[in-house]
VOFI-104211 format. One record per residue: residue number from 0; y, x, z of N, C-alpha, C in turn. Coordinates in steps of 0.001 Angstrom, whole numbers, plus 500000, padded with zeros to 6 digits. Example, Ala and Ser with C-alpha at 12.3 -4.5 7.8 and 13.67 -1.06 7.14 Angstrom:
BEGIN
+-----+---------+--------+--------+----------+---------+--------+---------+--------+--------+
!   k ! n.north ! n.east !   n.up ! ca.north ! ca.east !  ca.up ! c.north ! c.east !   c.up !
+-----+---------+--------+--------+----------+---------+--------+---------+--------+--------+
!   0 !  494310 ! 513190 ! 507800 !   495500 !  512300 ! 507800 !  496700 ! 513200 ! 507800 !
!   1 !  497750 ! 512850 ! 507080 !   498940 !  513670 ! 507140 !  500030 ! 512900 ! 507870 !
+-----+---------+--------+--------+----------+---------+--------+---------+--------+--------+
This chain:
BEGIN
+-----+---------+--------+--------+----------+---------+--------+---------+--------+--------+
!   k ! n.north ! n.east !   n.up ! ca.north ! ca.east !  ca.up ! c.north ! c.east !   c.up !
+-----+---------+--------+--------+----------+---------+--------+---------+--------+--------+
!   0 !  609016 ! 686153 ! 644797 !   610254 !  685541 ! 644370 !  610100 ! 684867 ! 643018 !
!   1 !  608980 ! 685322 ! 642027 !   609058 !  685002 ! 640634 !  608678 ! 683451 ! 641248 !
!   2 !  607738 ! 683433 ! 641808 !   606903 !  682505 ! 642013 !  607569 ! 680981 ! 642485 !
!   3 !  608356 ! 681336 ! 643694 !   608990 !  680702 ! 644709 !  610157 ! 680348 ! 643988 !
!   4 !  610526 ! 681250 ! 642882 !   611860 !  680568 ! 642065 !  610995 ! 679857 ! 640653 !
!   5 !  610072 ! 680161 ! 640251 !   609545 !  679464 ! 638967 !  610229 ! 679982 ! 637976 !
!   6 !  610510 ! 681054 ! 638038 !   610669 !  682145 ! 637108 !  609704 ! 682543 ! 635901 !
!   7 !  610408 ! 682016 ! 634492 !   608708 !  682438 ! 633678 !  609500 ! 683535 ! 632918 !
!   8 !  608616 ! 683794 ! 632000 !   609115 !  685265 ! 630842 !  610542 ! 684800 ! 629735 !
!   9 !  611106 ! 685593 ! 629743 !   612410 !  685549 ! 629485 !  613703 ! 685242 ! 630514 !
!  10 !  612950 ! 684439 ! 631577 !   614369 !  684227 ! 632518 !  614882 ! 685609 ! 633118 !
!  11 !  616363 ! 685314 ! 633329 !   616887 !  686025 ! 633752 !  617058 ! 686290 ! 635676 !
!  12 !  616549 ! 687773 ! 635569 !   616509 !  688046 ! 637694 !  617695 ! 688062 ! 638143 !
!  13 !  617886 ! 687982 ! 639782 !   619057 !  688575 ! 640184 !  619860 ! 689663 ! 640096 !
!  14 !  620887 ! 690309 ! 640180 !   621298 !  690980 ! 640244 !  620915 ! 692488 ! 640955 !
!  15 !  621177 ! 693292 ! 640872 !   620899 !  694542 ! 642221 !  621369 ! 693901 ! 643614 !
!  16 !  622620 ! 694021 ! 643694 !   623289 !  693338 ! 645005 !  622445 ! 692073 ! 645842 !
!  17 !  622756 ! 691041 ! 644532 !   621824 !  690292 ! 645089 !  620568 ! 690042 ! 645319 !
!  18 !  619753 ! 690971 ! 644889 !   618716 !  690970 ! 644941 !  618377 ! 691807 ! 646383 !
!  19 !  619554 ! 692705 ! 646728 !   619267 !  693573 ! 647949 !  619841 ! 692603 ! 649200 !
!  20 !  620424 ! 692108 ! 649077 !   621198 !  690687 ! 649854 !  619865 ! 689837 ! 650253 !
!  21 !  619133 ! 689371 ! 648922 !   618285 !  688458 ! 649544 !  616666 ! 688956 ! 650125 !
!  22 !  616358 ! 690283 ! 649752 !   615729 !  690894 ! 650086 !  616036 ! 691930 ! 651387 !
!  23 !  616899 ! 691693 ! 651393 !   617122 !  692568 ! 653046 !  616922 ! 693638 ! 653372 !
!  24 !  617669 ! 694704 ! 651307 !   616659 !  696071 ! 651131 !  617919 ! 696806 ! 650800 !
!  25 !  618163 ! 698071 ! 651164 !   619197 !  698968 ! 650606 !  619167 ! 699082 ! 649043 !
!  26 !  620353 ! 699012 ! 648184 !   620538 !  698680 ! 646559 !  619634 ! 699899 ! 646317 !
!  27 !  619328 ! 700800 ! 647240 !   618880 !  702242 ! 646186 !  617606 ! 701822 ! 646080 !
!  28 !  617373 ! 701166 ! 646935 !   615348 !  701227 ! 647270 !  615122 ! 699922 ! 646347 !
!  29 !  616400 ! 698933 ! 645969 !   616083 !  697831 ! 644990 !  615875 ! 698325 ! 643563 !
!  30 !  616903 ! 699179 ! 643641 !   617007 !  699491 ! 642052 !  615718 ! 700565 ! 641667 !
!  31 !  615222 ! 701349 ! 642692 !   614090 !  702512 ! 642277 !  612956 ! 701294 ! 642294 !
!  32 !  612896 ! 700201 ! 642678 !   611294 !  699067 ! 642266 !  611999 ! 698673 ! 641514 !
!  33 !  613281 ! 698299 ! 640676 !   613554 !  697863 ! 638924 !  612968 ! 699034 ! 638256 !
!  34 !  613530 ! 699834 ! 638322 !   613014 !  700844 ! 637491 !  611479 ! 701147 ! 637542 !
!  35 !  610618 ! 701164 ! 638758 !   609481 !  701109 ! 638339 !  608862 ! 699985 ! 637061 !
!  36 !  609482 ! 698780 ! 637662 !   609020 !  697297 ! 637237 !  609309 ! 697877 ! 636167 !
!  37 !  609968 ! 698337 ! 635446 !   610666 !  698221 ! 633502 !  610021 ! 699151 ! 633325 !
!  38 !  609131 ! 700355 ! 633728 !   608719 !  701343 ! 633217 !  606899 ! 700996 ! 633294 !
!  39 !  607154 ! 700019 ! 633914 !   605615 !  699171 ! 633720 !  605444 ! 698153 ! 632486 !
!  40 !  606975 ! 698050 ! 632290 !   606844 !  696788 ! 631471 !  606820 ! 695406 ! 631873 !
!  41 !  607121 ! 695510 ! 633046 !   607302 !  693674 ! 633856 !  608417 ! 693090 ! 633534 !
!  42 !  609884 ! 693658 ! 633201 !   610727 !  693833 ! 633412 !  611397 ! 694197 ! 632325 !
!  43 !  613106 ! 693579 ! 631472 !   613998 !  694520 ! 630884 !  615130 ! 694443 ! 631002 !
!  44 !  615431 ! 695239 ! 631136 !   617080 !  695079 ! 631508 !  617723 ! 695666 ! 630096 !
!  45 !  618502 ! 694179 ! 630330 !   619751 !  694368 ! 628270 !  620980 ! 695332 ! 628730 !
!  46 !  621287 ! 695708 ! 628114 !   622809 !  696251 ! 628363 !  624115 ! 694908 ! 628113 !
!  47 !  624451 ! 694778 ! 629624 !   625874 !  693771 ! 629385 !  625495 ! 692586 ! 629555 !
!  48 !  623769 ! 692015 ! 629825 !   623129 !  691263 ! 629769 !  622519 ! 690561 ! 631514 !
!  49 !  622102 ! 691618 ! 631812 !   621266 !  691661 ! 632923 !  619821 ! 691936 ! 632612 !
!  50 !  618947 ! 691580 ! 633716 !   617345 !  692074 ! 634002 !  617041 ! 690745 ! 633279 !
!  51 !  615355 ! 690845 ! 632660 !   614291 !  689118 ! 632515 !  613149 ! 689701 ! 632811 !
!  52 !  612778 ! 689141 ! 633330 !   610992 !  688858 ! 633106 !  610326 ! 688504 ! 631744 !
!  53 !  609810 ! 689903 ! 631616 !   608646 !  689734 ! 630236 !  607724 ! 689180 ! 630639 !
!  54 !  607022 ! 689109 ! 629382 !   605450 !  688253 ! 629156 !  604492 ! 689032 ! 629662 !
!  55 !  604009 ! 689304 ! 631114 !   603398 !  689827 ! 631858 !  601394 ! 689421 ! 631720 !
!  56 !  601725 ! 688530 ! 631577 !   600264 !  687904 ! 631433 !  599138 ! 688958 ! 630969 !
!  57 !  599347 ! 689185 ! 629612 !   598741 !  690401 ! 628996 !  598974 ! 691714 ! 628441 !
!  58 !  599671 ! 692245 ! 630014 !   600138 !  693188 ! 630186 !  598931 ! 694221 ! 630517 !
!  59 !  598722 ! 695561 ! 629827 !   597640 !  696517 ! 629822 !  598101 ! 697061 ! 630617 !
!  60 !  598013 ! 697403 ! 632041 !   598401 !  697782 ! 632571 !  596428 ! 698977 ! 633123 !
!  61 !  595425 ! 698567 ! 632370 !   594427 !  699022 ! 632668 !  594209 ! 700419 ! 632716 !
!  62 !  594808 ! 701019 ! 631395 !   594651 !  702406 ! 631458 !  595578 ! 703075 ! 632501 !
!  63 !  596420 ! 702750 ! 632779 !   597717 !  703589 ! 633923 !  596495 ! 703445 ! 634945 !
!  64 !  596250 ! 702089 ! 635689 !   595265 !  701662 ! 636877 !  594052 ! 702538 ! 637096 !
!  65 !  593574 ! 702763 ! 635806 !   591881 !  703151 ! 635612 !  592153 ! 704814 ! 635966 !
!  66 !  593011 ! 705730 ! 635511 !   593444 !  706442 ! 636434 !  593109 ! 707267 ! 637540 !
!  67 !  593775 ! 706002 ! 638385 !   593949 !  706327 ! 639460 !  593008 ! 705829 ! 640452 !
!  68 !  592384 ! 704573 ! 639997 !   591524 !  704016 ! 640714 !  589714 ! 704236 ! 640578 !
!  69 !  589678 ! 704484 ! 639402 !   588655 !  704684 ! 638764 !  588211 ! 705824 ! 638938 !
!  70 !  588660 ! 706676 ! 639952 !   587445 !  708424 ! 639829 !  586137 ! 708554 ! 640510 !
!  71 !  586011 ! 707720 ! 641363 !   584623 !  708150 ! 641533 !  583186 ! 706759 ! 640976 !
!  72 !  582622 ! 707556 ! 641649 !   581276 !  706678 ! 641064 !  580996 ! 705540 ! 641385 !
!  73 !  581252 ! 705205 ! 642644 !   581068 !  704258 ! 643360 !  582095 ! 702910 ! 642831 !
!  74 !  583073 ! 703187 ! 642476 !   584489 !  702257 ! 642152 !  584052 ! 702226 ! 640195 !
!  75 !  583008 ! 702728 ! 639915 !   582635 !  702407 ! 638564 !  581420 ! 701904 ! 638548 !
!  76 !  580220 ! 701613 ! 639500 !   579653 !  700975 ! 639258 !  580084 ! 699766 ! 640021 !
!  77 !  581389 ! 699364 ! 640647 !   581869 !  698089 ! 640772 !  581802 ! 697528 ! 640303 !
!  78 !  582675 ! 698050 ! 639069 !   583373 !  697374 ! 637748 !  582008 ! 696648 ! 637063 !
!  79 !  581329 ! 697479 ! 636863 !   579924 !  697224 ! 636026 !  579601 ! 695987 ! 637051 !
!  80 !  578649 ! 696340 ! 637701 !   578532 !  695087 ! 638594 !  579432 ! 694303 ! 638849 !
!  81 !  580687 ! 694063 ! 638862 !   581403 !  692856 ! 638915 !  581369 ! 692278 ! 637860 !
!  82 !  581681 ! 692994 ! 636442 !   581531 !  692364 ! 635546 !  580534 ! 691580 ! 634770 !
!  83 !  579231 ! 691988 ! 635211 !   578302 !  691640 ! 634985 !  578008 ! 690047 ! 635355 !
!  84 !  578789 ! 690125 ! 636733 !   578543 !  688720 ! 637931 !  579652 ! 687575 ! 636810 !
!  85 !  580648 ! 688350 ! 636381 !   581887 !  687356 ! 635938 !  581156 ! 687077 ! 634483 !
!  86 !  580379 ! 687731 ! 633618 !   579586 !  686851 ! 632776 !  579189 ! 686106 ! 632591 !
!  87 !  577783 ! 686607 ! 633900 !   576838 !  685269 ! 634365 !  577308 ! 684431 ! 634660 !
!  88 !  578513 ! 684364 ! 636105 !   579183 !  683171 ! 636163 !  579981 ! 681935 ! 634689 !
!  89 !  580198 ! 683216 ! 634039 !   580868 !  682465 ! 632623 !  579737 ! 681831 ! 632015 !
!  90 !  578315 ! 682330 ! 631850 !   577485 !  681496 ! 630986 !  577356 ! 680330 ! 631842 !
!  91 !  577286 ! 679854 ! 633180 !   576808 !  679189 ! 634098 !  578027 ! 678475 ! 633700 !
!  92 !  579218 ! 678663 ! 633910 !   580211 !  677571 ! 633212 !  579920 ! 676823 ! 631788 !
!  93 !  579991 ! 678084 ! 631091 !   579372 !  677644 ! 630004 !  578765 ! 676266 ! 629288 !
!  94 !  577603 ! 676522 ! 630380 !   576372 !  675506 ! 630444 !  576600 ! 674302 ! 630549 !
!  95 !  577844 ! 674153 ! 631965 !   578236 !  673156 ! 632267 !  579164 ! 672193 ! 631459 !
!  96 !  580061 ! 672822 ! 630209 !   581063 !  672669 ! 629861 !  580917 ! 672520 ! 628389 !
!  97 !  579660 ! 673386 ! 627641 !   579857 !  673169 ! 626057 !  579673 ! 671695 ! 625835 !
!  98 !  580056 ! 671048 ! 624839 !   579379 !  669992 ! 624074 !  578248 ! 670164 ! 622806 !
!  99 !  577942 ! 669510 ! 621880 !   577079 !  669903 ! 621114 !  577572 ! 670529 ! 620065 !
! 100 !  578757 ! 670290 ! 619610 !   579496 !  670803 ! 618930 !  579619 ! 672291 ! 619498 !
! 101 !  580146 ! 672625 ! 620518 !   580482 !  674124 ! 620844 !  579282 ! 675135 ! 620627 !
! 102 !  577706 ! 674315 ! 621045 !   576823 !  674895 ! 620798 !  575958 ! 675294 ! 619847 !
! 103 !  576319 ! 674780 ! 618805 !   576320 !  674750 ! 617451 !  576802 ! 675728 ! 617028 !
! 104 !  577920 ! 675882 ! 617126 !   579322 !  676465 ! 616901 !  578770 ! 678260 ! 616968 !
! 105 !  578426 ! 678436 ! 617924 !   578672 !  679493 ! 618576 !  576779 ! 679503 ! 618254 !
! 106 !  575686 ! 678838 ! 618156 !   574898 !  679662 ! 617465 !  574746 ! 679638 ! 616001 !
! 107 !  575576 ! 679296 ! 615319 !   576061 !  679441 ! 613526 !  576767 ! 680667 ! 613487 !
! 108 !  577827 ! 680913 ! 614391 !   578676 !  681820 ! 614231 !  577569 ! 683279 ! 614700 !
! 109 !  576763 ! 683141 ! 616128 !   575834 !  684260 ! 616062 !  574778 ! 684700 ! 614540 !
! 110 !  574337 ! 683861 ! 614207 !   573176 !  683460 ! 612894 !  573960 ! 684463 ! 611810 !
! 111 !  575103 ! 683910 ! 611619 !   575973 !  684100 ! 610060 !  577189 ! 685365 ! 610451 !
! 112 !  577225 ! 685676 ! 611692 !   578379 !  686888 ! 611797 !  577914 ! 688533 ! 610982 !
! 113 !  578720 ! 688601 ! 610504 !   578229 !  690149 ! 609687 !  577530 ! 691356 ! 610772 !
! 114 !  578503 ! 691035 ! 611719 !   578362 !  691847 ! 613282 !  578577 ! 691082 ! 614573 !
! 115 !  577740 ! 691045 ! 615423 !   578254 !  690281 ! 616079 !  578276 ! 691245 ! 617529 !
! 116 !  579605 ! 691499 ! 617691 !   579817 !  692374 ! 618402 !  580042 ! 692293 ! 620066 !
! 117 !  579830 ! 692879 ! 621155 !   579492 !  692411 ! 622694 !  581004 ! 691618 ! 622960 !
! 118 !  581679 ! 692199 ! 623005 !   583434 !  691589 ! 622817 !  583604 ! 690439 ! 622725 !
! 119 !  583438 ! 690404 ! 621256 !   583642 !  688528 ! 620968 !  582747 ! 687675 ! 621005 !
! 120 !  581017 ! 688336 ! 621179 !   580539 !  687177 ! 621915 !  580944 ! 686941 ! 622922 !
! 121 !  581102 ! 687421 ! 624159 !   581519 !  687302 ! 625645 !  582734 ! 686511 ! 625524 !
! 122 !  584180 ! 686965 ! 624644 !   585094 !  686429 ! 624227 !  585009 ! 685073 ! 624008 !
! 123 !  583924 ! 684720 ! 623373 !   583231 !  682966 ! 623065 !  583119 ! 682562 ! 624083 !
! 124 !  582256 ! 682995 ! 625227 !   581574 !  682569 ! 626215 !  582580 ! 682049 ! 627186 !
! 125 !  583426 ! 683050 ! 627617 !   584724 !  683092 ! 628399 !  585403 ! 681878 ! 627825 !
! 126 !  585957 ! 681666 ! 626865 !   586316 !  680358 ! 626087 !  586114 ! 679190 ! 626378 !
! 127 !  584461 ! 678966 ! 626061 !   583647 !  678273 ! 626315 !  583661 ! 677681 ! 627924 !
! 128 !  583782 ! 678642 ! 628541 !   583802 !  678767 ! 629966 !  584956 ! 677597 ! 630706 !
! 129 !  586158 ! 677997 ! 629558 !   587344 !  676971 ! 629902 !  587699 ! 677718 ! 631227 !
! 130 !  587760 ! 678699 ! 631781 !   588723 !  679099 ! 632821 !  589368 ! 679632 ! 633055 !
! 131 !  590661 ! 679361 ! 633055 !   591862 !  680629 ! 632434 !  591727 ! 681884 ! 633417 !
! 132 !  591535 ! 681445 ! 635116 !   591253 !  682839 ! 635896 !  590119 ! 683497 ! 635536 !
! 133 !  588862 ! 683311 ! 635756 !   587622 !  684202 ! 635367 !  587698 ! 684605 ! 633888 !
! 134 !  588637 ! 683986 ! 633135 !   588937 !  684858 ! 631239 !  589733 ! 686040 ! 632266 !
! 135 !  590667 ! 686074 ! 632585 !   591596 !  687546 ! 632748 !  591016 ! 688049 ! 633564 !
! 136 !  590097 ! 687367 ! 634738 !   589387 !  689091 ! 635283 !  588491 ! 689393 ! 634463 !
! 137 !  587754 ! 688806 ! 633648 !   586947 !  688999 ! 632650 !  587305 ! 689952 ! 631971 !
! 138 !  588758 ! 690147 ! 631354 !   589903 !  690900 ! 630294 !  589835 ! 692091 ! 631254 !
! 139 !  590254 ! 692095 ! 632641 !   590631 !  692970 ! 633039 !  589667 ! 694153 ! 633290 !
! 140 !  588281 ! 693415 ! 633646 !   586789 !  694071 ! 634230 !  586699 ! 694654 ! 632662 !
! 141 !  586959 ! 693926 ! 631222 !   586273 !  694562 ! 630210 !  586835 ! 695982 ! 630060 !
! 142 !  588086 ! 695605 ! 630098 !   589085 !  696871 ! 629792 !  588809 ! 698085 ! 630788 !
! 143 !  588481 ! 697899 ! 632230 !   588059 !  698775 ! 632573 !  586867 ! 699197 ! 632116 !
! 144 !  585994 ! 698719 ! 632249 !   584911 !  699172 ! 631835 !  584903 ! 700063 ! 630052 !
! 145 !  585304 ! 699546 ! 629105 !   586133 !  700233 ! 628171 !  586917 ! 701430 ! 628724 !
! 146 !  587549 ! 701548 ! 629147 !   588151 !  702876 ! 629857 !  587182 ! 703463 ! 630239 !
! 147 !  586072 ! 703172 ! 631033 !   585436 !  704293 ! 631177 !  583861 ! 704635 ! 630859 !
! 148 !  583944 ! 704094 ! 629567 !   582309 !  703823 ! 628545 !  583116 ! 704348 ! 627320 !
! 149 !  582479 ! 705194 ! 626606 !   582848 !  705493 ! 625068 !  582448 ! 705377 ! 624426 !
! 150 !  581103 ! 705293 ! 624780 !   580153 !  704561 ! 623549 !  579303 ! 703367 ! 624296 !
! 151 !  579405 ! 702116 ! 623545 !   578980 !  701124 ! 624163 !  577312 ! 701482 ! 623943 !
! 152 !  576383 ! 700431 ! 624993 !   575578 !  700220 ! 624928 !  575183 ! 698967 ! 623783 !
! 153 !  574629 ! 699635 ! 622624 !   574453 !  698107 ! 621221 !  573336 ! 697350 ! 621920 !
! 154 !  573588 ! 696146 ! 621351 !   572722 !  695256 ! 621381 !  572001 ! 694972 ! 619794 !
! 155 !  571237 ! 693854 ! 619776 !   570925 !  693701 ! 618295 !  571323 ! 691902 ! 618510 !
! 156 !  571289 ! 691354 ! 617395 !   571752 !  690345 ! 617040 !  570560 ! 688887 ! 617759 !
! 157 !  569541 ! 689597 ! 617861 !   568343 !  688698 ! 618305 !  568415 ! 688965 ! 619516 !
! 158 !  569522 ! 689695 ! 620460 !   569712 !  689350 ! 622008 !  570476 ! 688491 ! 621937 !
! 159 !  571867 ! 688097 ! 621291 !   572803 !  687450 ! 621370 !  572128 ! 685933 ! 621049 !
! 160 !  571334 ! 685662 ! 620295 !   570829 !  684575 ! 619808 !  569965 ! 684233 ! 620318 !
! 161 !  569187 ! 684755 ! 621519 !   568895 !  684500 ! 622284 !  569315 ! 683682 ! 623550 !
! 162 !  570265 ! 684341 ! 624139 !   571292 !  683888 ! 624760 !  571698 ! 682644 ! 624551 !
! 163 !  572165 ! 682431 ! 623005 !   573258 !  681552 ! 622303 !  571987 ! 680327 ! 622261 !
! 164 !  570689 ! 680381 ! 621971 !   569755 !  679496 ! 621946 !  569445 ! 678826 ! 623258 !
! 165 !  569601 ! 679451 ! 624256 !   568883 !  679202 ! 625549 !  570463 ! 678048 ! 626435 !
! 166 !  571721 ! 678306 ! 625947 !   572992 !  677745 ! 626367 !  572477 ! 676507 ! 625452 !
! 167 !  572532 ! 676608 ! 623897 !   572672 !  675066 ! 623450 !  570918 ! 674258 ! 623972 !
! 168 !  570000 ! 674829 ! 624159 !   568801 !  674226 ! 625138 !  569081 ! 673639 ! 626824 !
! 169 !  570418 ! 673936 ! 627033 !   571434 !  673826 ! 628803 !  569587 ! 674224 ! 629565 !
! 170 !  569445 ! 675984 ! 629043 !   568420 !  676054 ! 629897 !  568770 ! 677498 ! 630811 !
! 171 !  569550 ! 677427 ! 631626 !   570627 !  677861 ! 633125 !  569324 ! 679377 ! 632998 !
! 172 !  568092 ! 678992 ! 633627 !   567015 !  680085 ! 633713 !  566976 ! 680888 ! 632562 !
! 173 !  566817 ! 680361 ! 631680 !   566624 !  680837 ! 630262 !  567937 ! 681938 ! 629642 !
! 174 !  568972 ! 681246 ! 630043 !   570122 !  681960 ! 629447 !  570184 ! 683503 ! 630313 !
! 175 !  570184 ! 682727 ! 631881 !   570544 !  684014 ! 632431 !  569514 ! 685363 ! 632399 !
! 176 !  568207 ! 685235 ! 632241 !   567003 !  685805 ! 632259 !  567346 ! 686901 ! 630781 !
! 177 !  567577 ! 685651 ! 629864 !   568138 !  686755 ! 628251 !  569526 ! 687778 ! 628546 !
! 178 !  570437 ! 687165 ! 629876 !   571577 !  687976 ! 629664 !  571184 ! 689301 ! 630350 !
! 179 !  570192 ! 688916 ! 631100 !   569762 !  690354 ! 632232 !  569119 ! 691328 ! 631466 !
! 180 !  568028 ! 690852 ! 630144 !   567291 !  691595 ! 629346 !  568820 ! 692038 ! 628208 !
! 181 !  569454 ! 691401 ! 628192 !   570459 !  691969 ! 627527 !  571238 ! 693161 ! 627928 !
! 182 !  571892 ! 693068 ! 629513 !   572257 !  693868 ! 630164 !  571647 ! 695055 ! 631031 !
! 183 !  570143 ! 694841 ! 630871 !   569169 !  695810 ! 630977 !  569269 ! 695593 ! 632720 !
! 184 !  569317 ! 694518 ! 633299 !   569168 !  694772 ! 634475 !  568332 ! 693587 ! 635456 !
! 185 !  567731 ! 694392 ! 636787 !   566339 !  693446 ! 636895 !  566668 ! 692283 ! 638121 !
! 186 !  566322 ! 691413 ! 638251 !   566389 !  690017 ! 639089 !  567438 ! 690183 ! 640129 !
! 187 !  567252 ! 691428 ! 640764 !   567595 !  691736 ! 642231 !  569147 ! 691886 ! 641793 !
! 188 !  569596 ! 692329 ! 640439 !   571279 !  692279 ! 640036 !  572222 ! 690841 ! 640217 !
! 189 !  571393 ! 690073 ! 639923 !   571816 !  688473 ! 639644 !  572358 ! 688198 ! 641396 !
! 190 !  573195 ! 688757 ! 642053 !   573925 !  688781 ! 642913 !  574285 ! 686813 ! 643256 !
! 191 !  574465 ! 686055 ! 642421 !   574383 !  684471 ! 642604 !  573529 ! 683904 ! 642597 !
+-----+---------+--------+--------+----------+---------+--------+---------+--------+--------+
């Protein structure tokens, strides 16, 4: 319905009634999915006001998810392996997409960062990448994976610049070969 009405954050929803009217749902079973929705945070209802749609976009909804979804082993080395793929794919955008300027950019900023930490390089990359969908599963894969890593695996600054050297060279082999020695993992991972 958000969709089909073009509903963005702040507009105001239907009513209960009407919302059970056009949904074709008893008011009790409408109003117990409001109340989920607002206790997620999708959702607020003013007093005297009515319901809106919040700013959902970057909504953490990871830790509630990670949970429930996240207990066994198998559904965590997903994450890892998916995320891994949504990297590579991001440097491979990357490649396609920096100018000389970006590549510059981003190996000055590796060279001269006090720390240059896995986050906001990737954060660059994703950027760089220019794709607003593969940034939020990107967000979403990190955060899980954050949920269930407590201590990251460090890198040192001469992996990242590695990396960051082999993108402004647009050398596709080169980059991805440094991200695998980065991510400690061997040919047969590179799933693309």
């Amino acid at each position: 319905m958000i969709t089909a009405d073009g509903l963005k954050p702040g507009d105001k929803i239907l009513s209960e009634r009407e919302l059970s009217e056009r949904l074709n749902f008893g008011r009790s079973s409408v109003r117990e999915a409001l109340r989920a929705l607002e206790m997620l945070g999708l959702i607020e209802t003013r007093r005297g006001e009515g319901t809106f749609i919040r700013d959902f976009r970057d909504h953490r909804l990871v830790q509630l998810l990670s949970t429930f979804i996240l207990q066994d082993e198998k559904a965590k080395t997903d994450v890892f392996e998916t995320r891994n793929m949504i990297e590579m794919d991001g440097l491979r955008l990357a490649l396609q997409k920096m100018d000389k300027e970006n590549q510059e950019g981003l190996l000055e900023w590796v060279k001269t960062a006090d720390i240059v930490h896995e986050d906001d390089f990737f954060y660059r990359i994703m950027m760089l990448a220019d794709n607003y969908l593969l940034f939020r599963m990107w967000i979403i894969l990190k955060e899980y994976y954050d949920s269930l890593v407590s201590n990251h695996h460090s890198c040192k600054r001469e992996d990242y610049l590695e990396i960051a050297r082999s993108l402004a060279d647009r050398d596709e082999a080169h980059t991805l070969a440094a991200y695998r020695e980065l991510r400690n993992l061997s040919r047969d991972d590179d799933k693309n």
